[in-house]
C-alpha positions in Angstrom: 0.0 0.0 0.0 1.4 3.5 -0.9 2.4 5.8 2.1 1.5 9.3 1.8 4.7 11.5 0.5 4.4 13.6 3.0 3.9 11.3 6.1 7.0 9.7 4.7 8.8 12.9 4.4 8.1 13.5 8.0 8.8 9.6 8.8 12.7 10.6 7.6 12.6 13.6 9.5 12.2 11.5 12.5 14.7 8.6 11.8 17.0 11.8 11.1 17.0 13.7 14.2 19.6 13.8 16.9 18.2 16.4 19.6 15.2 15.8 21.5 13.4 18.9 20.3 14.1 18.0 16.9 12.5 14.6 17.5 9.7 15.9 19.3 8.8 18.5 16.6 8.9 16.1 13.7 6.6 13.7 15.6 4.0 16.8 15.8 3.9 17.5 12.5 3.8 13.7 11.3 0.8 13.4 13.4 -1.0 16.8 12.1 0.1 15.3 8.6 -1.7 12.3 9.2 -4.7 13.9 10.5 -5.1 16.4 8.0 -5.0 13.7 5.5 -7.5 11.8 7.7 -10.1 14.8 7.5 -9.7 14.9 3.5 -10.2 11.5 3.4 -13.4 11.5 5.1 -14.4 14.3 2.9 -13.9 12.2 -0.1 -15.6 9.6 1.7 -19.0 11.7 2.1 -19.0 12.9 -1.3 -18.9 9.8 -2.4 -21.6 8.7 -0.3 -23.5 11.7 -1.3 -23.3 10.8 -4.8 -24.3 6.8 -4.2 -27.1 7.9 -2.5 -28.3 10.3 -5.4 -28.1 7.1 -7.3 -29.8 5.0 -4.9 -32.4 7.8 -4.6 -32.9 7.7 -8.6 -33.1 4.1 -8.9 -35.4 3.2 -6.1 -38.2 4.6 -4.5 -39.6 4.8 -1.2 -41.7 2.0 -1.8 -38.7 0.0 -2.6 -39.6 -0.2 -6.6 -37.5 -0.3 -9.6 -36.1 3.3 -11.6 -38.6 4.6 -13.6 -36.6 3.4 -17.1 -37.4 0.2 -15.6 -41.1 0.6 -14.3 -41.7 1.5 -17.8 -40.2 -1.5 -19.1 -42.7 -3.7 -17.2 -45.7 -2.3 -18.3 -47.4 -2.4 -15.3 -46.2 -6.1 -14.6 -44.6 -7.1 -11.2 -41.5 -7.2 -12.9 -39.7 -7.4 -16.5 -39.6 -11.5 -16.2 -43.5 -11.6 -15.7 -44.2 -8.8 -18.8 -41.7 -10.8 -21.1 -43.5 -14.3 -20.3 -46.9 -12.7 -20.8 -46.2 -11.6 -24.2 -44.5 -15.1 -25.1 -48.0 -16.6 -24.0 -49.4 -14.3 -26.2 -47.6 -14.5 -29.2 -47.6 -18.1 -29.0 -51.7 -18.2 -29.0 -52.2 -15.5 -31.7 -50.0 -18.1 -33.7 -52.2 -20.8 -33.0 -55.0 -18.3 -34.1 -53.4 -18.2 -37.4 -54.9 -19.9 -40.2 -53.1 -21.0 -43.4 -55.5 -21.3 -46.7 -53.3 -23.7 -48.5 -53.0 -25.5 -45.4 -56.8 -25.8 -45.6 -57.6 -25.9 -49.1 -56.0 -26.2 -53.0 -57.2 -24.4 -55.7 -57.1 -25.6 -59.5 -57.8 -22.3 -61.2 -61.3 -23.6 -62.2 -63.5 -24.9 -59.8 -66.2 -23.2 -57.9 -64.7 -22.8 -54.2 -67.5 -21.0 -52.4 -68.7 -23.4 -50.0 -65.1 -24.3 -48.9 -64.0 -20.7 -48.5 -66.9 -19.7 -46.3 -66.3 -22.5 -44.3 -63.3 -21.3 -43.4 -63.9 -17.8 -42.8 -67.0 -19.2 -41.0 -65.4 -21.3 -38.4 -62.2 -18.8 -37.7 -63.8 -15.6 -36.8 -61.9 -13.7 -34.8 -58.8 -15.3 -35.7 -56.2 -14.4 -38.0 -56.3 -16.1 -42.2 -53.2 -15.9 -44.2 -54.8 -16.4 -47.2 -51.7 -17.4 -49.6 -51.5 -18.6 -53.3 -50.3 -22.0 -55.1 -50.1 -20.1 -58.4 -53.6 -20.1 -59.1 -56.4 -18.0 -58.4 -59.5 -18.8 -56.1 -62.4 -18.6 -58.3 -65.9 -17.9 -55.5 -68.7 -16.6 -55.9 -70.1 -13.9 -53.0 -67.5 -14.1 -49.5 -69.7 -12.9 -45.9 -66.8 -12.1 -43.9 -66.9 -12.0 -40.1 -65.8 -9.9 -37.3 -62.7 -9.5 -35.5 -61.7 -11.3 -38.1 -57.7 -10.4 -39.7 -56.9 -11.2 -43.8 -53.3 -11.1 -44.8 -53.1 -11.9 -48.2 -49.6 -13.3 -49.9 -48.4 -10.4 -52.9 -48.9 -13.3 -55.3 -53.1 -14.1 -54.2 -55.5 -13.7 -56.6 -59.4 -14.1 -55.6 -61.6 -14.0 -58.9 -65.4 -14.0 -59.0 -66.6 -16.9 -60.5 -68.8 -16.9 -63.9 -72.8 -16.0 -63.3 -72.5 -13.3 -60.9 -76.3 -12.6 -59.5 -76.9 -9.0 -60.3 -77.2 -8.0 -56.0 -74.1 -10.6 -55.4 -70.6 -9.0 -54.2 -67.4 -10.8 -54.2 -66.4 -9.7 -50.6 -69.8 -8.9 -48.3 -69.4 -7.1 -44.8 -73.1 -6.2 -43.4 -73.6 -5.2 -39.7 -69.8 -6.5 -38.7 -66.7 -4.9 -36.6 -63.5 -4.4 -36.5 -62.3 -6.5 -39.7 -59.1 -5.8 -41.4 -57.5 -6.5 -44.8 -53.8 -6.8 -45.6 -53.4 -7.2 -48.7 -49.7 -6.6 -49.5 -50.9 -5.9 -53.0 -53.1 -9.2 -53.7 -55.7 -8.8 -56.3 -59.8 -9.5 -56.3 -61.3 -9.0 -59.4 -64.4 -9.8 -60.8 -65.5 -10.0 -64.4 -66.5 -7.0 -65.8 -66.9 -8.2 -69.2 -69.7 -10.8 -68.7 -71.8 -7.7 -66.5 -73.5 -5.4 -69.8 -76.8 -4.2 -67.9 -76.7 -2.5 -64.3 -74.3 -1.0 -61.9 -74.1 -3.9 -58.9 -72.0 -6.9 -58.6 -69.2 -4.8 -56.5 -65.7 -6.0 -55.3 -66.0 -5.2 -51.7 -69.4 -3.9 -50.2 -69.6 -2.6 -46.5 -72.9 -1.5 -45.0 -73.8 -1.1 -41.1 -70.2 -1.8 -40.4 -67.4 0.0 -37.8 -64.1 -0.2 -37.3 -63.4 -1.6 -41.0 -59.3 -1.3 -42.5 -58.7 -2.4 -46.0 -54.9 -1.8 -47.1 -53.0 -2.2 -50.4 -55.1 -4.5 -52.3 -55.5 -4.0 -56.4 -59.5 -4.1 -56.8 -60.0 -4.5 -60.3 -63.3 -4.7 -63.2 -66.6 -4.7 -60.9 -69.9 -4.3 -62.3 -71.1 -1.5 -59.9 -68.1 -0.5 -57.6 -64.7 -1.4 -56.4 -65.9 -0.2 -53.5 -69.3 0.3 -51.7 -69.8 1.9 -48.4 -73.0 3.0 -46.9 -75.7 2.1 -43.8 -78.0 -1.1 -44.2 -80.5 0.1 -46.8 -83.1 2.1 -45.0 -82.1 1.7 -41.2 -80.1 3.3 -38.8 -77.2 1.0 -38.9 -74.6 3.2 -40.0 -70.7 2.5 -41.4 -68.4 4.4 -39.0 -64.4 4.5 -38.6 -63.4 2.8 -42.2 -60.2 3.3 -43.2 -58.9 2.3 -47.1 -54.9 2.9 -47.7 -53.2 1.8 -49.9 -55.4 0.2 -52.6 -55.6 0.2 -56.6 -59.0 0.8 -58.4 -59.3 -0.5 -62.5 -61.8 -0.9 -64.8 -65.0 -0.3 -62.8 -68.2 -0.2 -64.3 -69.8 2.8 -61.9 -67.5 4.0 -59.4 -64.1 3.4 -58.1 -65.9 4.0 -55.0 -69.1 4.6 -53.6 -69.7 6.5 -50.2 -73.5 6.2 -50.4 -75.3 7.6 -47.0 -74.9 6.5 -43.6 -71.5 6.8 -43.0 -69.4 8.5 -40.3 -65.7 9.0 -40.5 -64.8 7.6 -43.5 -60.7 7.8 -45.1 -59.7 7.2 -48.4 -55.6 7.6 -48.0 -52.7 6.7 -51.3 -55.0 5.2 -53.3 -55.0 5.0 -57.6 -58.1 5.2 -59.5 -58.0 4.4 -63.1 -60.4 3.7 -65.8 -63.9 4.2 -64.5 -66.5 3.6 -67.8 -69.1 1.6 -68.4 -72.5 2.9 -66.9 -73.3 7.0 -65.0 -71.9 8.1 -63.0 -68.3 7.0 -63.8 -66.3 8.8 -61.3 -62.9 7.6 -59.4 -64.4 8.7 -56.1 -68.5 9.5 -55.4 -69.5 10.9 -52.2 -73.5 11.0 -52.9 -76.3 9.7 -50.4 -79.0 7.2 -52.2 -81.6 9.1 -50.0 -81.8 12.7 -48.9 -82.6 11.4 -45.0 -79.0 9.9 -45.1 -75.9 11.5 -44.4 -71.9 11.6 -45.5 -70.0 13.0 -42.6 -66.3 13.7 -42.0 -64.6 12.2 -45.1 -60.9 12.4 -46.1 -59.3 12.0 -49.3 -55.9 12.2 -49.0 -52.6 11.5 -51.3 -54.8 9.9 -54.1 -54.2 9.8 -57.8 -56.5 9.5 -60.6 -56.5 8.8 -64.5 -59.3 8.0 -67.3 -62.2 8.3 -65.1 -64.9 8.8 -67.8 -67.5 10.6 -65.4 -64.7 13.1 -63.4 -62.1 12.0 -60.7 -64.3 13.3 -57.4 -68.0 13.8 -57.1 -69.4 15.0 -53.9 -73.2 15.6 -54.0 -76.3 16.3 -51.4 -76.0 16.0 -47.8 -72.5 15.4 -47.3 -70.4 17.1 -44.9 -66.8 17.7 -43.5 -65.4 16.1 -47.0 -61.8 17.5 -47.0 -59.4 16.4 -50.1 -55.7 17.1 -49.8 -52.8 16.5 -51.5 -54.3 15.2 -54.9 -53.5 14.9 -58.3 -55.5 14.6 -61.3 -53.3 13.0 -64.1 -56.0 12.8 -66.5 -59.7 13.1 -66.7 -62.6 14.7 -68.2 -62.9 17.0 -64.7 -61.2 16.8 -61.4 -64.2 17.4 -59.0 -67.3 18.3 -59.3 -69.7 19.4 -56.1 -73.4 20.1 -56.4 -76.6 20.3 -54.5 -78.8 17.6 -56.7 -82.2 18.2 -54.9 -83.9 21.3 -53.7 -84.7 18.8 -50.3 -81.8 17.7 -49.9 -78.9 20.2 -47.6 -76.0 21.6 -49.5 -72.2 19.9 -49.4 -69.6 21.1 -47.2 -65.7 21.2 -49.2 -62.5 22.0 -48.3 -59.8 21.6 -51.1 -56.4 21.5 -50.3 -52.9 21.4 -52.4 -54.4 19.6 -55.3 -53.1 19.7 -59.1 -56.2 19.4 -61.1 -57.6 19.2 -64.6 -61.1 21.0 -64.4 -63.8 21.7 -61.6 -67.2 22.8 -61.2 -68.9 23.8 -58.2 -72.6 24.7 -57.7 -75.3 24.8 -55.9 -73.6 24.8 -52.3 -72.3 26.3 -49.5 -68.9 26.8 -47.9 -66.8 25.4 -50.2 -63.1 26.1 -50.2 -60.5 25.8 -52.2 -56.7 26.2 -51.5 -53.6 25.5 -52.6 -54.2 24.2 -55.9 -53.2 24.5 -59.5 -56.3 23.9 -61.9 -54.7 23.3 -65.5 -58.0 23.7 -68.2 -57.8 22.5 -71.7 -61.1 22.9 -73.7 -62.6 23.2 -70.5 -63.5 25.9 -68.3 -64.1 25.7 -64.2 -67.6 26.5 -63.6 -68.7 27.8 -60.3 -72.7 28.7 -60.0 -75.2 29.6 -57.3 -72.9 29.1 -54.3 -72.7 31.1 -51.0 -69.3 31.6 -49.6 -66.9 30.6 -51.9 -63.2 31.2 -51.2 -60.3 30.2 -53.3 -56.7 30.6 -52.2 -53.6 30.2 -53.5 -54.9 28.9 -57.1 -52.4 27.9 -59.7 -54.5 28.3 -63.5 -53.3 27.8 -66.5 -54.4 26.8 -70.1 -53.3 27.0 -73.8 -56.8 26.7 -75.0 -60.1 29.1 -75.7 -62.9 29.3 -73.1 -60.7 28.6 -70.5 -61.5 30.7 -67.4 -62.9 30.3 -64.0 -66.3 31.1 -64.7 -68.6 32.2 -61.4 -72.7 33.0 -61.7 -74.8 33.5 -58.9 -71.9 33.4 -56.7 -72.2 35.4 -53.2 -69.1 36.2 -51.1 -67.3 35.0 -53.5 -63.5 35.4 -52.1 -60.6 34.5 -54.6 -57.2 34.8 -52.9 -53.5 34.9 -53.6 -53.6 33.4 -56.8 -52.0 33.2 -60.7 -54.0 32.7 -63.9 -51.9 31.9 -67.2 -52.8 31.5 -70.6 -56.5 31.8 -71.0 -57.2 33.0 -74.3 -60.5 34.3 -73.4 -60.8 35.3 -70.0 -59.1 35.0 -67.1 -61.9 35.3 -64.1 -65.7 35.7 -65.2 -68.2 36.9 -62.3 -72.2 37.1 -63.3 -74.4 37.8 -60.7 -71.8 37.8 -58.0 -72.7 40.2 -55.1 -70.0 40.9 -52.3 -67.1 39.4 -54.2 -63.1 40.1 -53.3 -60.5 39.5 -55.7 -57.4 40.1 -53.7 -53.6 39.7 -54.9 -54.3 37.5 -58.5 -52.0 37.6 -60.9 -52.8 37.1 -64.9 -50.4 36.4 -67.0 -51.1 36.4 -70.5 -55.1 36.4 -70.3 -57.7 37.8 -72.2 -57.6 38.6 -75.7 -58.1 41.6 -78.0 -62.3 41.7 -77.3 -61.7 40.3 -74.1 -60.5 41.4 -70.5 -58.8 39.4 -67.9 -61.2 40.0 -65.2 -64.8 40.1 -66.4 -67.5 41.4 -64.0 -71.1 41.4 -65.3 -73.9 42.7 -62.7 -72.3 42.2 -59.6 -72.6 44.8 -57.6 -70.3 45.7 -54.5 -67.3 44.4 -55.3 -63.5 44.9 -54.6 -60.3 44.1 -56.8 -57.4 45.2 -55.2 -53.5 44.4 -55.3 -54.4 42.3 -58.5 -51.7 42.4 -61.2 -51.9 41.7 -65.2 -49.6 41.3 -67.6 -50.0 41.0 -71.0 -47.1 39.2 -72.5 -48.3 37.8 -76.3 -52.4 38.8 -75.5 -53.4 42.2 -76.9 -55.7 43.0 -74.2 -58.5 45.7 -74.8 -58.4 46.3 -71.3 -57.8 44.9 -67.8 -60.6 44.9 -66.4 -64.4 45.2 -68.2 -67.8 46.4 -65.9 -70.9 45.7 -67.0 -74.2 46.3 -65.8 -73.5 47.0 -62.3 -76.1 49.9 -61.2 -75.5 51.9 -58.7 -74.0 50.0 -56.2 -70.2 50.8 -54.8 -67.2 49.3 -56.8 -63.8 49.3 -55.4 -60.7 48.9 -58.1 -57.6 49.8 -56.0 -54.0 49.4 -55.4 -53.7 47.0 -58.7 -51.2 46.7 -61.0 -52.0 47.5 -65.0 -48.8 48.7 -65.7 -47.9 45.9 -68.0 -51.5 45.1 -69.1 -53.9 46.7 -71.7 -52.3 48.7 -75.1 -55.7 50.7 -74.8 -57.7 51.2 -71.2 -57.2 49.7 -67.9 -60.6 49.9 -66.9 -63.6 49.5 -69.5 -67.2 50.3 -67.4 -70.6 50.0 -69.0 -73.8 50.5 -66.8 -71.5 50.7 -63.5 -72.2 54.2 -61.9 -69.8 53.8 -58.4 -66.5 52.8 -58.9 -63.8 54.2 -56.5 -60.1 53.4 -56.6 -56.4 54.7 -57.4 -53.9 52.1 -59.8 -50.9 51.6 -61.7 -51.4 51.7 -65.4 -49.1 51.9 -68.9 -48.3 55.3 -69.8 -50.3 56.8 -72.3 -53.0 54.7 -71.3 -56.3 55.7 -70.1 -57.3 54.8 -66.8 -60.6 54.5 -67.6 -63.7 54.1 -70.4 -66.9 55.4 -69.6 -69.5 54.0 -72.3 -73.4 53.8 -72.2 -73.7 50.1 -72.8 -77.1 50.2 -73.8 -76.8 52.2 -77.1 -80.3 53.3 -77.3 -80.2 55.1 -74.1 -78.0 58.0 -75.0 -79.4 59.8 -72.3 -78.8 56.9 -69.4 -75.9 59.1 -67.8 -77.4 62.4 -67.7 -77.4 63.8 -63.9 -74.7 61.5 -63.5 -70.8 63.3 -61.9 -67.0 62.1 -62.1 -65.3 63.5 -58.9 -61.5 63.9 -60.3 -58.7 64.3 -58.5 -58.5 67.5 -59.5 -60.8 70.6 -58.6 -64.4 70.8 -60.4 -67.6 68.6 -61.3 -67.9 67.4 -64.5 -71.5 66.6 -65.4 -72.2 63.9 -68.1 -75.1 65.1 -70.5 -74.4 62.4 -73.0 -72.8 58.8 -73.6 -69.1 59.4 -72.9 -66.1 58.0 -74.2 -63.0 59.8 -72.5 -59.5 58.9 -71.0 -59.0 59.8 -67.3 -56.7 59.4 -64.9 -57.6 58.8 -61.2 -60.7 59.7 -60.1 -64.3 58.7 -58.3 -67.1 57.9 -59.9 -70.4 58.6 -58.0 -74.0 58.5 -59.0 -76.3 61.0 -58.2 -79.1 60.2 -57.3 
């Protein structure tokens, strides 16, 4: 054991010595030495104490219990030995749950196995079938599946309906069951689309009066009616709640990819492909539209989906169904995107939110609070038609188009609201109102919109309006003007803070019939600001009484129809 340096100095100093008070001296100070290195000892002593009981306080508790990393490791078991052997036990009887189809039966690629595939889905509910392949697909006619009951098809399964569908028969049946789920890691059911020429039944997968229902990645191809149905049991109260379909690729339906028909509450459609829809109306990817008005569609989600040659549009959502958000969607090629409408006066307008999809064409009408943001809208040979709505608002809208009559296109439109958003390339007409009370058009841009006869913004008899902060820019368009006002009465226009620097060769500003427009704007040099015509040529004396307030001093009084250029001004109407 090593001897302190210094207690052995002193130890030397002592064997050293010759005199007495030498001696005597040296053993003082070997003893203070030794008890000053005594007191640091115990010093290091408690502070190492200290810290082991920190430790001891962290790891244990006063009821004498494991540290917390460890309590949480037992999830609520006595201790980690008793959680691990409880989830053994458990594993080890879900495997005995598990049910392997080729186990149970063959298939030859011909026969009829109905009856033997019931069977088995019969007497395992509740348990788990891994329904795999020999090669050959399992031809059957119409599957009632149970609940609590798990599917995990193999990649390579293939289930086909079997010749001589009934015309009410599906291939995969849930009615009034819970908490089933489908894995099908890209399997394929498919029916036989070809041998169904009248109707629109005979769907893959229908699921009334059911909760709690997941279908993932499973190709659904050529129904007769849907690739999916979902709805209540037909004319009760047993709705469809909490379904969830991920994953899954729709081809070749004769109605609908899918169907969300009434009854249903909470309801996602997430990453899905829809392609091909034809054969018998309505022929969209997607239709969200209740068989009865006394049914509802509430809280619906489509999310991340793509769709392609859908004959009737990609998205239909129709009376009575509310909450239906879609986000994050891409049209890639159909006749139109979406369309939403109110189909019967007794039945309660759709509710729509639109969010950060890239689509083809739209039209929306006959609703309520619909919104649309985010989103680029390419026409071609189609326009987006938005009529009788209250409170539109469209934000953030990418539009373009290298064809005629493509604009947005609003009638009968109140609060109309369109937001922070760029028009390109319509050879007509950029934005169209008719009718259109209480409309905003704040911070659009058009680029290259319009055409020698026709204005980028169009407003026809809409009356107490504002554009402001709106840019145009004419690029290869020989604009007449920016913006044309037609028939508008005397009710208060505001045209202010925009941008038609870049726009119209002739007039920013073309009004015919509107007696109250206010507003201050950028415009070309040598431009006029604004044309004040009679539109209605037999009524020369229509303006009479009427006054321009310039920004200059004096009234100017209007006997006659005028045509004049002026800079910035207000226009009132005197009544």
């Amino acid at each position: 054991m090593a001897i302190n340096p210094k207690i052995k100095q002193k130890a030397e100093d002592i064997r050293s010595k010759i005199f007495g008070s030498e001696v005597r001296e040296s053993l003082a100070s070997g003893i203070e030495a030794m008890s000053e290195d005594v007191e640091a000892t115990i010093g290091r002593q408690d502070y190492v104490e200290e810290q082991f009981q920190d430790v001891l306080d962290e790891t244990t508790g006063k009821d004498v219990i494991s540290a917390p990393e460890l309590i949480a490791a037992r999830n609520g078991k006595s201790n980690l030995k008793t959680r691990l052997d409880g989830e053994h036990a458990q594993v080890t009887a879900q495997l005995q749950q598990i049910v392997v189809m080729t186990n149970l039966i063959q298939t030859d690629g011909v026969s009829d196995l109905t009856e033997e595939l019931q069977s088995i889905i019969d007497s395992n509910e509740g348990n788990t079938i891994l329904w795999n392949s020999n090669g050959l697909p399992y031809l059957t006619r119409q599957l009632n599946l149970r609940s609590n009951t798990t599917i995990i098809f193999s990649p390579e399964t293939v289930v086909k309906a079997f010749t001589g569908f009934n015309t009410h028969e599906n291939l995969f049946h849930i009615v009034r069951k819970d908490n089933i789920v489908i894995h099908g890691n890209f399997a394929t059911i498919k029916m036989l689309k070809s041998e169904y020429t009248t109707g629109e039944w005979r769907n893959c997968i229908s699921i009334f009066g059911s909760k709690n229902i997941r279908i993932y990645d499973l190709n659904i191809e050529d129904s007769g009616g849907d690739g999916i149905i979902v709805g209540n049991v037909w004319e009760t109260e047993y709705y469809s709640e909490n379904v969830i379909i991920q994953g899954c690729i729709f081809i070749n339906h004769r109605r609908q990819g899918l169907s969300a028909v009434g009854g249903i509450y909470g309801l996602i459609i997430r990453d899905c492909y829809f392609y091909d829809t034809n054969g018998t109306l309505p022929q969209f990817g997607i239709d969200i539209e209740p068989n009865h008005n006394e049914m509802d569609n509430m809280d619906i989600l489509i999310e991340n989906c793509y769709f392609s040659n859908n004959r009737g549009g990609a998205i239909g959502v129709f009376d009575n169904s509310f909450g239906v958000k879609i986000r994050n969607c891409r049209d890639l090629s159909n006749d139109q995107f979406l369309i939403i409408k109110r189909l019967s006066s007794n039945s309660l307008h759709p509710t729509v939110t639109v969010e950060n999809c890239d689509m083809y064409a739209l039209s929306v009408e006959s609703v309520d609070d619909v919104k649309i943001r985010n989103s680029q809208i390419s026409f071609v040979n189609a326009q987006g038609v938005f009529g009788r709505i209250q409170g539109l608002i469209l934000e953030g809208i990418q539009k373009s188009s290298n064809q005629s009559f493509n604009h947005m296109y609003f009638e009968e439109v109140n609060n109309l609201e369109v937001h922070n958003s760029q028009i390109e390339n319509s050879s007509l007409r950029g934005i169209q109102l008719l009718n259109c009370p209480n409309f905003l058009i704040n911070r659009v841009t058009f680029n290259n919109s319009g055409s020698s006869t026709q204005p980028p913004i169009h407003v026809t008899s809409s009356p107490d309006g504002v554009i402001t902060k709106c840019k145009v820019r004419r690029e290869t368009r020989e604009n007449a003007f920016s913006v044309w006002l037609k028939g508008g009465g005397n009710a208060r226009t505001l045209i202010d803070e925009n941008d038609f620097s870049q726009g119209s060769l002739t007039r920013a500003i073309q009004s015919d019939g509107y007696n109250h427009v206010e507003g201050t704007n950028t415009n070309n040099e040598g431009v006029r600001s604004y044309e004040v015509r009679d539109y209605l040529p037999s009524a020369s004396s229509a303006w009479q009484g009427k006054y321009f307030y310039l920004n200059q001093s004096g009234v100017y009084t209007l006997n006659l129809c005028v045509r004049s250029g002026l800079d910035t001004f207000k226009w009132v109407a005197i009544e």
